[in-house]
PDB file of N, CA, C and O in Angstrom:
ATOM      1  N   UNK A   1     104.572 106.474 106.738  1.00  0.00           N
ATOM      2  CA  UNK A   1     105.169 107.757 106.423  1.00  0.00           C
ATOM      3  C   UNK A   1     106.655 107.708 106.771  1.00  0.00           C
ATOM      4  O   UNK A   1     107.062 107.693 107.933  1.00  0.00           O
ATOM      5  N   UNK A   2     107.419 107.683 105.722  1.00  0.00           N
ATOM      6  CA  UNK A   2     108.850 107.568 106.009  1.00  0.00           C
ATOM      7  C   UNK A   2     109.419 108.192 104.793  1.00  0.00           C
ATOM      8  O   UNK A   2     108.840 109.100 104.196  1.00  0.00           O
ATOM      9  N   UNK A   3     110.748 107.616 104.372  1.00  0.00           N
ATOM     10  CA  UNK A   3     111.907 108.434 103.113  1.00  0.00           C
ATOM     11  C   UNK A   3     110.999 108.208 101.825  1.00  0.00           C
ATOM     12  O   UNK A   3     110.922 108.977 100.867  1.00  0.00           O
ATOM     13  N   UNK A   4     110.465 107.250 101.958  1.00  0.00           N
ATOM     14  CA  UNK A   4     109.776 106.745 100.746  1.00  0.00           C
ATOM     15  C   UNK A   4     108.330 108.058 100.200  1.00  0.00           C
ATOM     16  O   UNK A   4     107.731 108.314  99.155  1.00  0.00           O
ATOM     17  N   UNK A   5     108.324 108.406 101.178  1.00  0.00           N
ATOM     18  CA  UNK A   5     107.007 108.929 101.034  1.00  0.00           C
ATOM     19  C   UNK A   5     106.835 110.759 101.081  1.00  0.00           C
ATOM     20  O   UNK A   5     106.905 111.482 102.075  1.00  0.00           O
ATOM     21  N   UNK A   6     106.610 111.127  99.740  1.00  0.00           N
ATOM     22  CA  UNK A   6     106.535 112.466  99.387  1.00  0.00           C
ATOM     23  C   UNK A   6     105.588 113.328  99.788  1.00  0.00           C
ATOM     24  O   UNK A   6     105.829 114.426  99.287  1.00  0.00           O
ATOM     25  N   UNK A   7     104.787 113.345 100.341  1.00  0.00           N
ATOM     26  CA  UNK A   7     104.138 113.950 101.272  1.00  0.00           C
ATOM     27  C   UNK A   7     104.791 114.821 102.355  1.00  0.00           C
ATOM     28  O   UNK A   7     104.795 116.010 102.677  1.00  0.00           O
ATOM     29  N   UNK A   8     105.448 113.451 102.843  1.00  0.00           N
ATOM     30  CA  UNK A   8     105.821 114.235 104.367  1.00  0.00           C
ATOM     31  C   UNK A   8     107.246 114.762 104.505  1.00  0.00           C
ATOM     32  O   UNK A   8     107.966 114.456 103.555  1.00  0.00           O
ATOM     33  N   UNK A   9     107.877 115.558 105.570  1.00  0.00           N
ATOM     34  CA  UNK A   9     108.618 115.891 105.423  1.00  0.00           C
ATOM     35  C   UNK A   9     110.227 115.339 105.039  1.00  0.00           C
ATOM     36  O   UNK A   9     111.170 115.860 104.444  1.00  0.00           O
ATOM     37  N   UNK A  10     110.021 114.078 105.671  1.00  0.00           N
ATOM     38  CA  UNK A  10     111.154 113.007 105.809  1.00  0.00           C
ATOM     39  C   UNK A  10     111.306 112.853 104.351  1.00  0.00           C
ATOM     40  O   UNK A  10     112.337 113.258 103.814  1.00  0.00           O
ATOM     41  N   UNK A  11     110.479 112.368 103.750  1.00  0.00           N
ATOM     42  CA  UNK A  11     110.458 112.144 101.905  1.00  0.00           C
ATOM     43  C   UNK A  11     110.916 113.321 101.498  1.00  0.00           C
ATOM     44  O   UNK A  11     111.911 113.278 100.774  1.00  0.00           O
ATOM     45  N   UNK A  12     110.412 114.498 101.793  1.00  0.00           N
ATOM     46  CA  UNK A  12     110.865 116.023 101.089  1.00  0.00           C
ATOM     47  C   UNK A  12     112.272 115.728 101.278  1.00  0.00           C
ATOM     48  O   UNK A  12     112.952 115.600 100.260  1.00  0.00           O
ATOM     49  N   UNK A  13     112.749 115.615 102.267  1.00  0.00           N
ATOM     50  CA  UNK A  13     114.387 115.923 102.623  1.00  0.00           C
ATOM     51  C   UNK A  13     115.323 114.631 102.028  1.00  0.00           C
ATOM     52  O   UNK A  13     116.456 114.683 101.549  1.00  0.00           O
ATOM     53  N   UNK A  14     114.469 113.495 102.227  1.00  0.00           N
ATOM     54  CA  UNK A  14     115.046 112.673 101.104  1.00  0.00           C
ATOM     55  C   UNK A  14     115.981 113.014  99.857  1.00  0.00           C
ATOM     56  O   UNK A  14     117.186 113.030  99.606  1.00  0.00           O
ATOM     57  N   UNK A  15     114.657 113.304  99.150  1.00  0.00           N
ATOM     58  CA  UNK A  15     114.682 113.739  97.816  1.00  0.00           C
ATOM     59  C   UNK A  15     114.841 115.044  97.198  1.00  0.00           C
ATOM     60  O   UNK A  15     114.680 115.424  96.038  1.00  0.00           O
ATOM     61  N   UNK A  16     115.246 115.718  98.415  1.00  0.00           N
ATOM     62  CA  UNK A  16     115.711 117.194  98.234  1.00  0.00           C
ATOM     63  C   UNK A  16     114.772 117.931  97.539  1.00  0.00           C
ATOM     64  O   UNK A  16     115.235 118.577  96.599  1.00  0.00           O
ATOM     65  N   UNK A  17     112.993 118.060  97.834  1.00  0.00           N
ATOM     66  CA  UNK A  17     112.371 118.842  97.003  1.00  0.00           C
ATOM     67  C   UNK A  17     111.679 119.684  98.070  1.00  0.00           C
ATOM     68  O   UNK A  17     111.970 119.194  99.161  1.00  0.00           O
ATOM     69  N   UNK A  18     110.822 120.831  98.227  1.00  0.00           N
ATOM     70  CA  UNK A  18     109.975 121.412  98.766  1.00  0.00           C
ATOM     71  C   UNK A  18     108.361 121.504  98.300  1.00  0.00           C
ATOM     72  O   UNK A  18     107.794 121.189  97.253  1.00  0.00           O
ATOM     73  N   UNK A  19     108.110 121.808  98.967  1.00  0.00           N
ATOM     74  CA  UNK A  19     106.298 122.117  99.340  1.00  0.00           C
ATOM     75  C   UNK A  19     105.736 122.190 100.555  1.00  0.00           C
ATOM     76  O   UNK A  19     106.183 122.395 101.684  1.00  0.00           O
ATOM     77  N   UNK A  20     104.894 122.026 100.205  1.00  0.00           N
ATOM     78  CA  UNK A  20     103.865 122.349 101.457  1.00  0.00           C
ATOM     79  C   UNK A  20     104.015 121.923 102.943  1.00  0.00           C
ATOM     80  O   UNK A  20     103.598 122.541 103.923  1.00  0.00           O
ATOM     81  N   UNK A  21     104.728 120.681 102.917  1.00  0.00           N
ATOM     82  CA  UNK A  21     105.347 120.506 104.141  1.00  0.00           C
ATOM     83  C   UNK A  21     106.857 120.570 104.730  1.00  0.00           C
ATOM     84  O   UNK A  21     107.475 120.212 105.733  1.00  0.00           O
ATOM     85  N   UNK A  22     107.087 121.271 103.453  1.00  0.00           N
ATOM     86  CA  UNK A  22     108.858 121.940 103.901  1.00  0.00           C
ATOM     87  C   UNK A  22     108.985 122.695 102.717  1.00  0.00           C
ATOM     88  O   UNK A  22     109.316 122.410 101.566  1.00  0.00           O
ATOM     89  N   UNK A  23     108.562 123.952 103.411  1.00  0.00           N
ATOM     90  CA  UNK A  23     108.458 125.127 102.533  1.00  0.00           C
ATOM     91  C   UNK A  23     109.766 125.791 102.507  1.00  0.00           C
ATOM     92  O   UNK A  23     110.528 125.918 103.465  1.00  0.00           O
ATOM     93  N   UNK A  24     110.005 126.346 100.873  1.00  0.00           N
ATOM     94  CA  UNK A  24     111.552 126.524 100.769  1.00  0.00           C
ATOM     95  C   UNK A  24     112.111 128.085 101.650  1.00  0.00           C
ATOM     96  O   UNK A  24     113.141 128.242 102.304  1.00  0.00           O
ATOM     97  N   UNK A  25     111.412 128.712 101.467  1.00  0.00           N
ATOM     98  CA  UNK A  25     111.044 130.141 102.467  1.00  0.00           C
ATOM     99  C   UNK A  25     110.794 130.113 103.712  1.00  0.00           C
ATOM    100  O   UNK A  25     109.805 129.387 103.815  1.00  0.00           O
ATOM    101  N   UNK A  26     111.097 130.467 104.718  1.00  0.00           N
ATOM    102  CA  UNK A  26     109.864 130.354 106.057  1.00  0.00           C
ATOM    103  C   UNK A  26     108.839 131.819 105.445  1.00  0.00           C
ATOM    104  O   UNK A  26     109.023 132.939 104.968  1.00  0.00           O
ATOM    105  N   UNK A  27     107.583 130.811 105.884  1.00  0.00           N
ATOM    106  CA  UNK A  27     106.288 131.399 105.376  1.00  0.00           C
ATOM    107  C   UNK A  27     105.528 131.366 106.841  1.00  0.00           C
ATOM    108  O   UNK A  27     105.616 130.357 107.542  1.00  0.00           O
ATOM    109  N   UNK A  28     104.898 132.332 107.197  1.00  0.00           N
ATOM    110  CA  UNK A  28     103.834 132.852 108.196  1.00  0.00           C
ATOM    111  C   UNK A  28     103.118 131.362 108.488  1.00  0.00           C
ATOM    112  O   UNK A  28     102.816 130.636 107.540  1.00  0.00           O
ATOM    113  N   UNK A  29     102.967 131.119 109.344  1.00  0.00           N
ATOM    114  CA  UNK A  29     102.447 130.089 110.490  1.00  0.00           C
ATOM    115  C   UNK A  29     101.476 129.871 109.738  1.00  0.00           C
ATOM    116  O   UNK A  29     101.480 129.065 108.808  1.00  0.00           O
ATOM    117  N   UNK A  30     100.430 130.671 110.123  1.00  0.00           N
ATOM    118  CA  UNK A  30      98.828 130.377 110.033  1.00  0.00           C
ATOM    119  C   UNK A  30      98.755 130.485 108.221  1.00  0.00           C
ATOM    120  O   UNK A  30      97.894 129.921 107.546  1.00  0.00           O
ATOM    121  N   UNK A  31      99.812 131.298 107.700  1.00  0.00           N
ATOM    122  CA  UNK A  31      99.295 130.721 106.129  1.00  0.00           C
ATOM    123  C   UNK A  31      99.696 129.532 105.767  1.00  0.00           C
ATOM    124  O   UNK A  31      98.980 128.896 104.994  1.00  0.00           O
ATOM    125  N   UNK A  32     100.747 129.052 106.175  1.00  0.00           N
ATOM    126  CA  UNK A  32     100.724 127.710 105.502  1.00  0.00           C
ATOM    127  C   UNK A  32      99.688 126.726 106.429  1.00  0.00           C
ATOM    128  O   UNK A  32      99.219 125.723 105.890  1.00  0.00           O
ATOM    129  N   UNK A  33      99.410 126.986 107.582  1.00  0.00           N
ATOM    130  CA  UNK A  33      98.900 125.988 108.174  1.00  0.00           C
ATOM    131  C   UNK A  33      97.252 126.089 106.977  1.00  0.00           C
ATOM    132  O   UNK A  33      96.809 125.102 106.389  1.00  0.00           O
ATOM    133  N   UNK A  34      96.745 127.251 106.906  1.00  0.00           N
ATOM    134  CA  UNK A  34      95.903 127.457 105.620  1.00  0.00           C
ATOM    135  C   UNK A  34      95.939 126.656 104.633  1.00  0.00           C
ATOM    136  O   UNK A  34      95.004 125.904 104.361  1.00  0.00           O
ATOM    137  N   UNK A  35      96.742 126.704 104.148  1.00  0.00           N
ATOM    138  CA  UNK A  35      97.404 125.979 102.610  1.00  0.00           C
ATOM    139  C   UNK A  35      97.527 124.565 103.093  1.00  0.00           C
ATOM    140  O   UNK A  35      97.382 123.835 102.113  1.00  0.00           O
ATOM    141  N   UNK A  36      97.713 123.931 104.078  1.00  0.00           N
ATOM    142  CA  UNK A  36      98.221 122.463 103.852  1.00  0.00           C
ATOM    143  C   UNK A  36      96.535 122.102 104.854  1.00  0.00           C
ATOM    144  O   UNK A  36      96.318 120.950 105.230  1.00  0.00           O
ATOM    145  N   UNK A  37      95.826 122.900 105.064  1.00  0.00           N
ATOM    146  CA  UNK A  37      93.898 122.306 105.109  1.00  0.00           C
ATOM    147  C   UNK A  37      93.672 122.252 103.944  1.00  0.00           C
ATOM    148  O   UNK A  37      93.322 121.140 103.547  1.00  0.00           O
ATOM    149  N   UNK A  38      93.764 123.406 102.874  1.00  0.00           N
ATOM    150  CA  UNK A  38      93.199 123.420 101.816  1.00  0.00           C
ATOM    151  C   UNK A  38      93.397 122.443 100.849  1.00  0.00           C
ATOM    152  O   UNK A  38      92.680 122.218  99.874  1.00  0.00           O
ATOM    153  N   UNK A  39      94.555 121.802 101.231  1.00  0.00           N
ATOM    154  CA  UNK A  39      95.222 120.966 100.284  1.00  0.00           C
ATOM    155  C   UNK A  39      94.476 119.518 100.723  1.00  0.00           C
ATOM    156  O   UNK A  39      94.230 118.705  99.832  1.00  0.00           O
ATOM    157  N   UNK A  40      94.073 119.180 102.320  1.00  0.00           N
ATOM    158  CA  UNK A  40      93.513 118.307 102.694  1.00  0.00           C
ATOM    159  C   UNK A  40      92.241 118.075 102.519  1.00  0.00           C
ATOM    160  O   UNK A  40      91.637 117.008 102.636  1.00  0.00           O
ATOM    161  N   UNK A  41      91.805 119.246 102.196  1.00  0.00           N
ATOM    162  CA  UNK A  41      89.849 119.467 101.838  1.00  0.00           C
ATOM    163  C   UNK A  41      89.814 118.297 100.524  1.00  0.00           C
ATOM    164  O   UNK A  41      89.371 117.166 100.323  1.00  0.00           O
ATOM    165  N   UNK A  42      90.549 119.310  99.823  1.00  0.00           N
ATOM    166  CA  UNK A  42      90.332 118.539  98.341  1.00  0.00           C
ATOM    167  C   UNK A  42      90.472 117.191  97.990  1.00  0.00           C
ATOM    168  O   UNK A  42      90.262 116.830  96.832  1.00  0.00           O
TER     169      UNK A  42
END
């Protein structure tokens, strides 16, 4: 998990994009912590 890698945050900031692990908003704790299980279920 490093620049290379879009998942995590280091890659987000890389590549200047957002999601789920660097959300472009600050979003409520426990909802994203929600959203990035749900994303792991699947």
């Amino acid at each position: 998990m490093g620049k290379g890698d879009m998942k995590s945050k280091k890659g987000k900031i890389n590549r200047g994009s957002f999601g789920a692990s660097r959300p472009k908003k600050k979003q409520n704790k426990k909802a994203r912590i929600e959203k990035l299980n749900l994303a792991k279920s699947e």
